[in-house]
C-alpha positions as CSV (number, residue, x, y, z in Angstrom):
1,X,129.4,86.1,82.7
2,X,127.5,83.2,82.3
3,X,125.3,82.8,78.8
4,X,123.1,80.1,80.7
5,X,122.1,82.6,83.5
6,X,120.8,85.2,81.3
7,X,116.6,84.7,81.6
8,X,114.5,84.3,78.2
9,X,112.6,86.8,79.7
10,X,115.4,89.6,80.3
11,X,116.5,88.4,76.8
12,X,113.2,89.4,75.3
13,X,112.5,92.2,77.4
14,X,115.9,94.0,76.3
15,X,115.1,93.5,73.1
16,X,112.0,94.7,73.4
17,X,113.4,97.7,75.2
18,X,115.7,98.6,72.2
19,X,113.4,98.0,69.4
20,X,110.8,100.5,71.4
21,X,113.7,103.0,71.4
22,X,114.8,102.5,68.0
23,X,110.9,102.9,67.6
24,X,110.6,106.3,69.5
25,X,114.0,107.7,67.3
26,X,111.8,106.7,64.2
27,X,108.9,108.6,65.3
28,X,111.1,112.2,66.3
29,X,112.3,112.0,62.8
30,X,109.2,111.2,61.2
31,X,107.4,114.3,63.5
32,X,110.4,116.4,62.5
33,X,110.0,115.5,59.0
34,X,106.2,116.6,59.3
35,X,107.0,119.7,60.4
36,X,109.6,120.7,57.6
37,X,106.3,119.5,55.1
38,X,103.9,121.6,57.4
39,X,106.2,124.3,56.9
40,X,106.6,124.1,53.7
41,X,102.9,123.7,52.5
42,X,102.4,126.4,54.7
43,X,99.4,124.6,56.4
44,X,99.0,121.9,58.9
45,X,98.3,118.5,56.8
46,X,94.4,117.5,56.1
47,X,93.3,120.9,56.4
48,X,94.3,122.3,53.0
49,X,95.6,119.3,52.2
50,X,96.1,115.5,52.6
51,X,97.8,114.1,55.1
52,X,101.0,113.1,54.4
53,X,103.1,110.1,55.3
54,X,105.0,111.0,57.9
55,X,101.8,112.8,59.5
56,X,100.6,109.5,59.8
57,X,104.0,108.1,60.8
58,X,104.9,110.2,63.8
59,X,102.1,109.3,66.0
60,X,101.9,105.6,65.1
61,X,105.7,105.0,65.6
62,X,105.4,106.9,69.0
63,X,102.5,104.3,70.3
64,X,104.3,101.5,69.0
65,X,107.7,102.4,70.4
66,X,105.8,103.1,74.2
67,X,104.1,99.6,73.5
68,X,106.9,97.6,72.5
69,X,109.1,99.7,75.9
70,X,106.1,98.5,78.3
71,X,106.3,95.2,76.8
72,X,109.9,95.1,77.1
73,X,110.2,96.1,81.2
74,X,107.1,93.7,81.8
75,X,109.6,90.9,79.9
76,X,112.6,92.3,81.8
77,X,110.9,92.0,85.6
78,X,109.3,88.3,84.7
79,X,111.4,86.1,86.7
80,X,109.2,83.2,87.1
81,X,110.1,80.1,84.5
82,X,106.6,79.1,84.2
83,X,105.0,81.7,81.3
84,X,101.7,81.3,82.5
85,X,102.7,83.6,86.0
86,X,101.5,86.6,86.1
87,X,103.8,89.5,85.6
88,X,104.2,91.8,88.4
């Protein structure tokens, strides 16, 4: 296989790709950690109590991994040289 032939863009876009599922693995673990605090507190977070970190990690991680996975197959399709082409 050819280095040369490989795109920029499919370059960025597979990257992209695995950093949104590395992303997505982050946020399972941070919702499962949640739910282990939940259960122990006994109570969902911020009604009894504040919210903890990974209440706020879970969702954040999960936007951010579909983000950077949208990002990535947009990157992926682009086969135009010229950046200022439209994608799609």
């Amino acid at each position: 296989m050819n280095l040369n032939a490989i795109s920029e863009y499919r370059l960025l876009g597979a990257a992209l790709v695995i950093l949104g599922l590395s992303l997505g693995l982050t946020a399972a673990l941070a919702a499962r950690l949640a739910l282990i605090h939940m259960v122990g507190l006994g109570a969902i977070c911020g009604d009894l109590s504040a919210h903890c970190v990974w209440c706020a990690v879970a969702p954040l991680a999960g936007l951010a991994a579909v983000a950077a996975c949208l990002a990535g197959f947009a990157f992926w399709q682009q086969t135009a040289t010229d950046p200022s082409v439209p994608v799609g």
